[in-house]
C-alpha positions, -999 to 999 in steps of 0.1 A, spaced: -95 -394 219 -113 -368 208 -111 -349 169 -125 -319 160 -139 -310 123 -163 -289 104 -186 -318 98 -191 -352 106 -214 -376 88 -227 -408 101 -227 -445 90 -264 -440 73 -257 -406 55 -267 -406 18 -246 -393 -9 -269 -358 -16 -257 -350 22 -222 -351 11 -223 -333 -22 -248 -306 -2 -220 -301 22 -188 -307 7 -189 -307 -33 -215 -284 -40 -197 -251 -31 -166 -261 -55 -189 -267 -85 -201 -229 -75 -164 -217 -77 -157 -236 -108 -188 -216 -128 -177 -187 -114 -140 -188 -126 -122 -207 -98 -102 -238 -91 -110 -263 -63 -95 -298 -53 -114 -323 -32 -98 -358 -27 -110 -385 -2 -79 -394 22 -82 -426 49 -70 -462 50 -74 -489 26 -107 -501 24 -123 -474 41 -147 -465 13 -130 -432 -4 -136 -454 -37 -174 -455 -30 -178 -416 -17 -159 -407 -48 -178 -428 -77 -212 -441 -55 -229 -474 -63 -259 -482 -90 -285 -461 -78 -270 -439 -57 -242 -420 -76 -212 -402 -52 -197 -370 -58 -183 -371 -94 -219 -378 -113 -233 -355 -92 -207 -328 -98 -209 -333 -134 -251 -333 -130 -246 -300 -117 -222 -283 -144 -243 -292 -170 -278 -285 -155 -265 -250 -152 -245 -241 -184 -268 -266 -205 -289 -235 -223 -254 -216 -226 -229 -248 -240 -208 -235 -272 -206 -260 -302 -178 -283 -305 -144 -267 -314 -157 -233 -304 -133 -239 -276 -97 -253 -287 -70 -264 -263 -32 -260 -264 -4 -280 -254 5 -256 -230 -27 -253 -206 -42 -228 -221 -76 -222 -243 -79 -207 -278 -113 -195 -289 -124 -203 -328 -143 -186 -352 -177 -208 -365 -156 -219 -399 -130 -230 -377 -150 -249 -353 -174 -259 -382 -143 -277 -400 -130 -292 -373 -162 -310 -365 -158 -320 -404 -127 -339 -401 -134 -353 -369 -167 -368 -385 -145 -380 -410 -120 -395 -388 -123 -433 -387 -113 -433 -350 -146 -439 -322 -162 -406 -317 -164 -390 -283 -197 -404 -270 -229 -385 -274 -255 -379 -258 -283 -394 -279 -262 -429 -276 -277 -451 -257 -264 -451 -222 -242 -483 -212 -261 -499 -187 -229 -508 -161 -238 -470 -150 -264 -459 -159 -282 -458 -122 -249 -441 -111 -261 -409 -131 -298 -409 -130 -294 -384 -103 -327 -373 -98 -322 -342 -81 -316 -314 -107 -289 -294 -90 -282 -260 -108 -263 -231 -97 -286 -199 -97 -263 -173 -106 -247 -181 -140 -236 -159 -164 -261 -157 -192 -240 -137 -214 -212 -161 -217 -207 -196 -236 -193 -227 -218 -176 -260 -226 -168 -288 -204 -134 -302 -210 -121 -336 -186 -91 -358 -188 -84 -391 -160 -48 -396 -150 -35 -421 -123 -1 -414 -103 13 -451 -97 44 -461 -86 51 -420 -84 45 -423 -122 19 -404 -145 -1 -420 -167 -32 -412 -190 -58 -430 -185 -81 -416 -217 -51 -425 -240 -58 -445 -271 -27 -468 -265 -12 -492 -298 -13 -525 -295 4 -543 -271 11 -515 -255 25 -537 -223 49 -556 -231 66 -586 -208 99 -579 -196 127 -608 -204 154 -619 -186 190 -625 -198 179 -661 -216 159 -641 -237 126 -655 -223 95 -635 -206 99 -631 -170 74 -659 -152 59 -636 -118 43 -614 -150 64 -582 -142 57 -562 -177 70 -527 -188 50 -500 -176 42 -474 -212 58 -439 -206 53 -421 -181 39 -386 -188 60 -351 -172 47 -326 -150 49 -287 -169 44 -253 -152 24 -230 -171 26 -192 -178 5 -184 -145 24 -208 -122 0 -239 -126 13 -273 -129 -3 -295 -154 5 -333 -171 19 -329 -203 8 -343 -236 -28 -357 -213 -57 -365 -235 -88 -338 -231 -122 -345 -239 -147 -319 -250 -181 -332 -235 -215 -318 -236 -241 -338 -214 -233 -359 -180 -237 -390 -198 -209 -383 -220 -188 -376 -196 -194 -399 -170 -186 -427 -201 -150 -412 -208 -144 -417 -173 -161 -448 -167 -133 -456 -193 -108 -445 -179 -117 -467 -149 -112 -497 -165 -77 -492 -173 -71 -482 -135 -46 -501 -114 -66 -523 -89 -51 -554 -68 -65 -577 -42 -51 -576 -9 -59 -592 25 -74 -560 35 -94 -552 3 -109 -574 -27 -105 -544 -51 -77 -525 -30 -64 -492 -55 -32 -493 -62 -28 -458 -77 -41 -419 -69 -67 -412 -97 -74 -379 -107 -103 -367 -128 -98 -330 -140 -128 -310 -150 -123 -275 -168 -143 -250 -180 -138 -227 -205 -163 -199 -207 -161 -166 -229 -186 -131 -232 -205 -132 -264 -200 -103 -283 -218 -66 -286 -249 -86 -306 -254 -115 -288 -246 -140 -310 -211 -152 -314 -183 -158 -291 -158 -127 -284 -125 -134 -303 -103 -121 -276 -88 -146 -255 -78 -123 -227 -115 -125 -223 -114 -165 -217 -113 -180 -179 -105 -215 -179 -113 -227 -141 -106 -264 -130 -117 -289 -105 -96 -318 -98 -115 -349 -80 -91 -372 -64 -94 -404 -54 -64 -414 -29 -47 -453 -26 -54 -459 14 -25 -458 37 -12 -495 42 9 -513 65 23 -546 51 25 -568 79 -9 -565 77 -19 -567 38 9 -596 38 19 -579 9 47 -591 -12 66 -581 -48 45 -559 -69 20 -546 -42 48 -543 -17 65 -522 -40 29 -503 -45 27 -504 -12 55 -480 -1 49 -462 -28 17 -453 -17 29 -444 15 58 -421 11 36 -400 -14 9 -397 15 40 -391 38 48 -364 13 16 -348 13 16 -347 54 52 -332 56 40 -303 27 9 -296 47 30 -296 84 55 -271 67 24 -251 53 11 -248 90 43 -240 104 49 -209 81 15 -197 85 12 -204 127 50 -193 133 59 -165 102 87 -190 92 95 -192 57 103 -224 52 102 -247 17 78 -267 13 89 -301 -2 65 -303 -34 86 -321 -56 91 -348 -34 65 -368 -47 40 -363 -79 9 -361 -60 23 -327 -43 40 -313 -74 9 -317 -95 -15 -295 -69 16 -275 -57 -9 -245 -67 -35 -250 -51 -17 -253 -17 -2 -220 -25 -34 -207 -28 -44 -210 -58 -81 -220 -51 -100 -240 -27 -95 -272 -13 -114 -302 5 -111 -330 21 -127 -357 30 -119 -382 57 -132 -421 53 -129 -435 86 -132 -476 89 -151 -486 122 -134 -520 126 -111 -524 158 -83 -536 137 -76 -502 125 -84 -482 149 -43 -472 152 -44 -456 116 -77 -439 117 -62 -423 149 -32 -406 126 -60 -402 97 -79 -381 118 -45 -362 138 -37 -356 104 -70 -345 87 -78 -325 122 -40 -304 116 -47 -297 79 -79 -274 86 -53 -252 105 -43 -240 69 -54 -214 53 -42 -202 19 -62 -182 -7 -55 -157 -33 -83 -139 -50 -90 -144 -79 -95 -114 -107 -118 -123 -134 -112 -102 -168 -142 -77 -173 -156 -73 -210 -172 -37 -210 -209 -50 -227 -240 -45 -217 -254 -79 -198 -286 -92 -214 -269 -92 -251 -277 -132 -253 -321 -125 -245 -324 -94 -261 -310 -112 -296 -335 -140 -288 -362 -115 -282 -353 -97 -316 -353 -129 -335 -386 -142 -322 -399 -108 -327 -388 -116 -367 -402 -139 -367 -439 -135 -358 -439 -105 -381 -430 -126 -412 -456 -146 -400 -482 -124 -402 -472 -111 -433 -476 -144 -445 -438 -150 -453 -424 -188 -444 -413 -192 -406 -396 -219 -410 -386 -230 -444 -370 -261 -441 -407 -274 -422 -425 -259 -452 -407 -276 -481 -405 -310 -463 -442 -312 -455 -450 -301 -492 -428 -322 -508 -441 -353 -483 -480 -337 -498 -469 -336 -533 -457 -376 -529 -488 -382 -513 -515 -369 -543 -498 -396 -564 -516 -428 -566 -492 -460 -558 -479 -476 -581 -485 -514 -579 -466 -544 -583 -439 -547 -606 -427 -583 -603 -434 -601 -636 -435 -639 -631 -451 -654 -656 -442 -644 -693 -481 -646 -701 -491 -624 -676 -510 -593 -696 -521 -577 -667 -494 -560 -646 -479 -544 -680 -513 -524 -685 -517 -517 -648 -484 -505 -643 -491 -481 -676 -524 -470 -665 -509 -459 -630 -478 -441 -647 -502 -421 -667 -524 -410 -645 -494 -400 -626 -482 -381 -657 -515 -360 -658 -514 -351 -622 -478 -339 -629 -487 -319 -656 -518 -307 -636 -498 -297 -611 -469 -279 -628 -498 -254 -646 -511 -247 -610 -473 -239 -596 -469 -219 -625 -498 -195 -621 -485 -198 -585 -450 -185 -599 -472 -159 -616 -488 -150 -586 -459 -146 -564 -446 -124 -587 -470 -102 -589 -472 -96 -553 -435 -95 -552 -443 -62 -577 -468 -53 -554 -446 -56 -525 -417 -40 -540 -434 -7 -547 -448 -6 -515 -415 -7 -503 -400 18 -525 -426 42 -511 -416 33 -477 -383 40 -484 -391 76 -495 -412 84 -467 -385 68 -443 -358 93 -460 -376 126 -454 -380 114 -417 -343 102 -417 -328 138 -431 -354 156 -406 -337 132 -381 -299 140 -393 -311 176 -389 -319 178 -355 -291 156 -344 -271 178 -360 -284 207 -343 -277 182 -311 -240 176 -317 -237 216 -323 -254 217 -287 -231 186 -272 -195 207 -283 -211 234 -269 -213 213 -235 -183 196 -242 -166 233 -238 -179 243 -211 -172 209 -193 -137 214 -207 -133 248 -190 -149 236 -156 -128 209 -155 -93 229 -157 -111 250 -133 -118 224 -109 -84 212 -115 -69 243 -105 -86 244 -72 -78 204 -71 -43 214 -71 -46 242 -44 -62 221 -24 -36 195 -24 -10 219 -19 -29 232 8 -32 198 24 8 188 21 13 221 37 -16 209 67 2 171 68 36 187 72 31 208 95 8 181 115 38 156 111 59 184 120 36 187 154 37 151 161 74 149 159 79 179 183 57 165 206 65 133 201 104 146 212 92 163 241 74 130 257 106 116 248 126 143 263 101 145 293 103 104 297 143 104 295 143 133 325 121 110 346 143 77 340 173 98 348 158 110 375 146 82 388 181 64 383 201 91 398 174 84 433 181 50 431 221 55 427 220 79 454 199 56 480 221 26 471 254 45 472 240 62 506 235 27 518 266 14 505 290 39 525 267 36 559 272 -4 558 311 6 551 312 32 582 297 6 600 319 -23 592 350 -1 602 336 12 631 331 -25 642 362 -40 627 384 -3 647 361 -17 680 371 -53 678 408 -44 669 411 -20 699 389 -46 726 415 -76 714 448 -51 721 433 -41 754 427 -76 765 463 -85 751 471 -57 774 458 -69 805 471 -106 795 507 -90 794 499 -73 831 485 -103 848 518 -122 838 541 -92 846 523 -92 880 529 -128 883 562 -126 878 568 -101 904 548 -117 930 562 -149 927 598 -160 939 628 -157 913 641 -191 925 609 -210 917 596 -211 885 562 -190 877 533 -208 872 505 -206 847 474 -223 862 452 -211 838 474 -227 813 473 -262 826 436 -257 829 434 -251 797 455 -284 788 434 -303 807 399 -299 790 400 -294 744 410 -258 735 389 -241 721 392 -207 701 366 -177 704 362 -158 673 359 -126 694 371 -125 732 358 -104 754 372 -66 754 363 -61 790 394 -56 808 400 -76 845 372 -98 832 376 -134 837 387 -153 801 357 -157 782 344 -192 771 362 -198 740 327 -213 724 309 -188 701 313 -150 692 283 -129 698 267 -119 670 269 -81 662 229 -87 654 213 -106 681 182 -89 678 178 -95 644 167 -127 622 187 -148 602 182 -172 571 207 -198 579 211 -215 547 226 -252 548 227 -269 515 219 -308 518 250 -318 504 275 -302 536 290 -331 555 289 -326 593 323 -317 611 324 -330 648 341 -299 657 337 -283 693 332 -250 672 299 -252 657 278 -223 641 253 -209 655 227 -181 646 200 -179 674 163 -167 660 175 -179 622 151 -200 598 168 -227 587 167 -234 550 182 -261 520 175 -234 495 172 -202 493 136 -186 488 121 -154 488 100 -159 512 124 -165 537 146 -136 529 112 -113 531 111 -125 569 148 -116 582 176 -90 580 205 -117 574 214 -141 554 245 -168 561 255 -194 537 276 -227 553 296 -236 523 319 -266 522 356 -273 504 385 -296 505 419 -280 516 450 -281 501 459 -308 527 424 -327 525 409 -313 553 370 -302 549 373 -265 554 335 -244 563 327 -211 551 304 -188 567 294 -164 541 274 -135 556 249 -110 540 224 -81 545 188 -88 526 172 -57 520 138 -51 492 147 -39 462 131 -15 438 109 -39 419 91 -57 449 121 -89 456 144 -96 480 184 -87 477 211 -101 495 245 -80 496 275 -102 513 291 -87 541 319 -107 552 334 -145 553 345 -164 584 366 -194 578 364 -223 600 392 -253 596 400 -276 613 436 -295 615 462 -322 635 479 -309 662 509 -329 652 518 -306 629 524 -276 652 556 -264 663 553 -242 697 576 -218 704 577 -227 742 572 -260 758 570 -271 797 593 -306 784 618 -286 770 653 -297 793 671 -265 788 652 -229 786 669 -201 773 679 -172 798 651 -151 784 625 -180 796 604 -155 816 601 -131 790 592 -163 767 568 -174 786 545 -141 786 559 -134 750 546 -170 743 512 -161 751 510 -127 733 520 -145 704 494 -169 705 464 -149 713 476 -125 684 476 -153 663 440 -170 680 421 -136 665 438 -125 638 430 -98 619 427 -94 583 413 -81 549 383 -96 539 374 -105 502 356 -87 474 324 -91 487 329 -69 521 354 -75 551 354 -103 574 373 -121 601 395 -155 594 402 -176 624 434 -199 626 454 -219 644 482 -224 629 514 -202 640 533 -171 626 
């Protein structure tokens, strides 16, 4: 069995391979303002665990994902609070007291901090994120400010819980049973499970979840590192540390455009973008006689399964509108896994999915619908774009204030002003301690001692003269300083001067500029009604050139219709002519046989009336006449000719078969397999026919005829045979046509049920018994051949032997 995908990674791939491949475009899209999903999908114990979180030195997707956000936006990260959430999925933006007094209280809180990044990293992960690589995105918005914002929820038992939530204590409690004792198989209350909310842009999100602000990878691989500890994991025969719940680790981003100067955040929050990327680690598919699961995990256990059966039905129905144009619903809120990313399989970002495949024999059955499955999904294809608000400033705001400021800074410095003051005053006040001498030891334990008193004196005063040294040298300093401050401020005051004369030449001349701009502005005003006047002209113009070219069309348009009808009418008039032409020829021709046949069986009724009239008067009156051809014909099976011979004089014809009216032509002779055979003396027979069970159009192509033997029970349960006959002639479009001609009726009955009118036994003849004799025999030849209608589908001829 064979599946097709987009890529396909071996046993020995490394991690970087996969987060090259698969993650690393979605981290793109989530810088540049949109959402993405990846989740890992396969059977329990197939490693999506591993390719989502990695192993100690060889982190998996989500360190690597959060190594790349913050290589990127590192330079660009706002403070803390900058960026405020609501309850209602949305992002507020804060002016510097704001943020500033939040970080305040939230120093003073006597809650654990968020982890920082100087902390020292907990070494149970720290090889997961010493990803060595350095992967940035290269085209990041310089302009804007960024903060990373993440929250870990787990979907168990087709609940929501928060995994970052600061629960109370004994937040689990055992259930009890009616004796008012704890339950013994150590079944406990689950804590509340949190509601699914749709936003004012159609987004589902979790209600009342806990949201981190973090600002390194460290930081943020610890909140989720966590989280995982309070994640639902069970051992099963399958897998030692089988999940027993979808975890889902949310990443947004919240990024704003600094304002006009480049130094503070917009305060407009139609301006914000808040993009997300949801990494999703899937519970494996599970079958129970397998896992011998029982209680608790066999409850998890179908669980687990009908939320994966959920997500395969949503993503069939997805296929089926998109392949067929259907519009049917999809089932989102048939499970919590699809409800909660019901956007982005409407489109509302970009999804991936990985596919963990386990090698082992034993489950080789479900990696076969893994992979059906995972091959059917990248049928799908639903995107919307994406518009991204624009601000209207000039890009470059953030370097150009850097520049400035640097810029400040060195000219300060060469006018000898402080460049960094806080330096300064810390490295002087480290000098001034310094110049003191030490002061020595000041622990008195003896009540002689007379030595440490008068050292401890002598220090302090020589500390007192360096003090007062000191203070006379900052004072002509002070002195100093002001003088230049003088100095400086008269220098400046001249500066000012000379700067106003330039300033009122400058407001001269751009007066004399804005007198020359109204002047433009006029003229721009007056070619602009000009142009659009001849804007207008032209668009009338061009109505009047589309009408009259839709006018065209529709004339000619009406012609080729016109023009097409004549042709089809035409056409169809030919065709009814040719086929009524044919019609009345075939009629002409049937009644000029059936007036032939009618006048050959009255002639030879004729001559049968003569030869017994001449018998008659040949023979003696006192002997009875005798009819040898009759008791000839007694002696061997009668047998009835459809048509007898309408040669007059003629000996009697064999009573065997009627000649076909088209003996030179070729017949299809169709016999269906299920007629019965009738051991009848009168058999049918078609000479140069092609005998057939069905009907085909290759036969018809090679003859002129067509007969159909069809087979029926009689009202007295004999098997009577119909001979249906036809003319096969082409048709217009390239087949074969048959049209039926006539019907010949072949039955066959007892003879004990016929009454003759006349019989050589009977004792006592009537007077008339000559005349009964050759009346006899007109009556029975008229009622051998007789004539009659034939049905609906043309005449024909019905042969019977039964009397009037």
């Amino acid at each position: 069995t064979q599946y097709s995908f987009k890529e396909v990674f071996g046993t020995l791939v490394v991690q970087k391979d996969v987060f090259d491949v698969v993650a690393k475009p979605l981290v793109e899209d989530l810088i540049h303002g949109k959402n993405g999903l990846l989740f890992t999908y396969g059977v329990t114990g197939s490693g999506k665990t591993h390719t989502m979180t990695g192993s100690p030195g060889d982190g998996g997707l989500l360190p690597r994902c959060l190594d790349m956000i913050f290589n990127s936006i590192g330079p660009f990260q706002a403070k803390r609070f900058v960026f405020k959430l609501d309850d209602k999925n949305g992002v507020d933006v804060q002016c510097e007291v704001d943020a500033l007094l939040e970080r305040q209280k939230r120093d003073a809180m006597p809650v654990p901090k968020t982890p920082s990044g100087k902390r020292q990293i907990d070494p149970e992960f720290a090889d997961m994120i010493n990803v060595q690589d350095h992967c940035k995105v290269d085209e990041v918005d310089e302009d804007n400010v960024y903060s990373v914002f993440v929250s870990y929820i787990e979907i168990y038992n087709n609940y929501i819980y928060d995994l970052l939530e600061e629960a109370p204590f004994e937040q689990i409690k055992p259930k009890w049973n009616s004796c008012n004792t704890p339950v013994r198989n150590g079944d406990f209350i689950p804590p509340q499970s949190k509601i699914l909310r749709e936003d004012q842009n159609h987004n589902m999100y979790v209600t009342g979840c806990t949201e981190v602000e973090v600002k390194s990878t460290e930081e943020a691989f610890e909140v989720f590192w966590r989280g995982q500890k309070k994640r639902r994991i069970a051992n099963t025969q399958l897998n030692r540390e089988s999940s027993r719940s979808h975890s889902v680790f949310i990443i947004k981003l919240a990024q704003a455009p600094l304002d006009a100067d480049g130094d503070n955040v917009l305060q407009e929050k139609e301006q914000i973008t808040l993009s997300q990327l949801s990494l999703v680690d899937l519970a494996g598919s599970e079958r129970t006689n397998r896992t011998k699961a029982e209680g608790n995990r066999l409850r998890e256990a179908g669980n687990i399964n009908q939320s994966l059966m959920t997500l395969r039905t949503c993503i069939e129905v997805l296929r089926e509108n998109q392949m067929y144009g259907t519009n049917k619903m999809v089932p989102y809120r048939d499970s919590k896994l699809t409800h909660l990313f019901k956007n982005y399989f409407d489109g509302e970002g970009k999804v991936r999915m990985i596919v963990c495949v386990n090698p082992k024999a034993e489950d080789y059955e479900e990696s076969l619908q893994v992979m059906r499955f995972a091959e059917m999904t990248q049928e799908v294809e639903v995107a919307r774009p994406v518009d991204r608000p624009l601000c209207g400033l000039t890009p470059g705001r953030r370097f150009r204030n850097q520049a400035f400021k640097e810029e400040l800074a060195r000219k300060l410095e060469m006018r000898g002003g402080p460049i960094n003051g806080e330096t300064e005053e810390q490295s002087a006040s480290e000098i001034f301690l310094q110049s003191f001498p030490p002061l020595p030891s000041c622990e008195l334990l003896d009540p002689n001692d007379d030595q440490t008193l008068p050292k401890l004196i002598e220090v302090l005063e020589k500390r007192h003269k360096l003090r007062q040294m000191l203070s006379d040298e900052f004072a002509k300093n002070v002195l100093a300083f002001k003088t230049t401050l003088q100095e400086f401020d008269s220098s400046v005051i001249s500066k000012e001067n000379y700067i106003q004369g330039k300033l009122s030449e400058k407001e001269k001349t751009i007066a004399g500029q804005k007198m020359e701009l109204e002047r433009l502005e006029k003229k721009i005003k007056t070619l602009e009604y000009k142009i659009e006047i001849l804007e207008k002209t032209a668009t009338i113009y061009e109505e009047d050139k589309r009408n009259l070219q839709q006018e065209l069309e529709s004339k000619s348009q009406k012609l080729q219709r016109q023009a097409s009808d004549k042709r089809r009418l035409e056409a169809r008039l030919q065709g009814m002519v040719a086929e009524t032409t044919m019609k009345w020829e075939k009629e002409c021709e049937r009644r000029v046989a059936a007036k032939q046949l009618e006048m050959q069986n009255k002639l030879w009724v004729k001559d049968e009336k003569l030869k017994q009239l001449k018998a008659i008067v040949t023979e003696p009156k006192n002997e009875k006449p005798e009819r040898p051809s009759r008791e000839r014909d007694r002696e061997k099976p009668i047998q009835r000719s459809v048509s007898p011979s309408p040669v007059p004089n003629a000996p009697p014809v064999r009573l065997r078969h009627r000649r076909s009216r088209s003996a030179g032509e070729r017949w299809v002779d169709h016999k269906p397999p299920s007629n019965l055979p009738t051991d009848t003396v009168m058999q049918p027979h078609v000479p140069h026919a092609i005998t057939v069970a069905a009907a085909s159009e290759k036969a018809l192509a090679k003859c002129d005829k067509y007969m159909l033997t069809h087979q029926e029970l009689a009202s007295d349960g004999e098997i009577e045979t119909k001979l249906i006959k036809g003319d096969v002639f082409k048709t217009r479009g390239g087949g074969q046509a048959v049209q039926f001609t006539e019907i010949e009726t072949l039955k066959q009955e007892s003879p004990t049920g016929r009454k003759r009118r006349s019989s050589p036994s009977n004792p006592d003849p009537p007077e008339d018994a000559a005349d009964s004799e050759w009346t006899d025999v007109e009556t029975r030849c008229s009622v051998a051949v007789e004539m009659r209608a034939g049905s609906a589908l043309g005449p024909g001829y019905q042969h019977h032997a039964q009397p009037k």
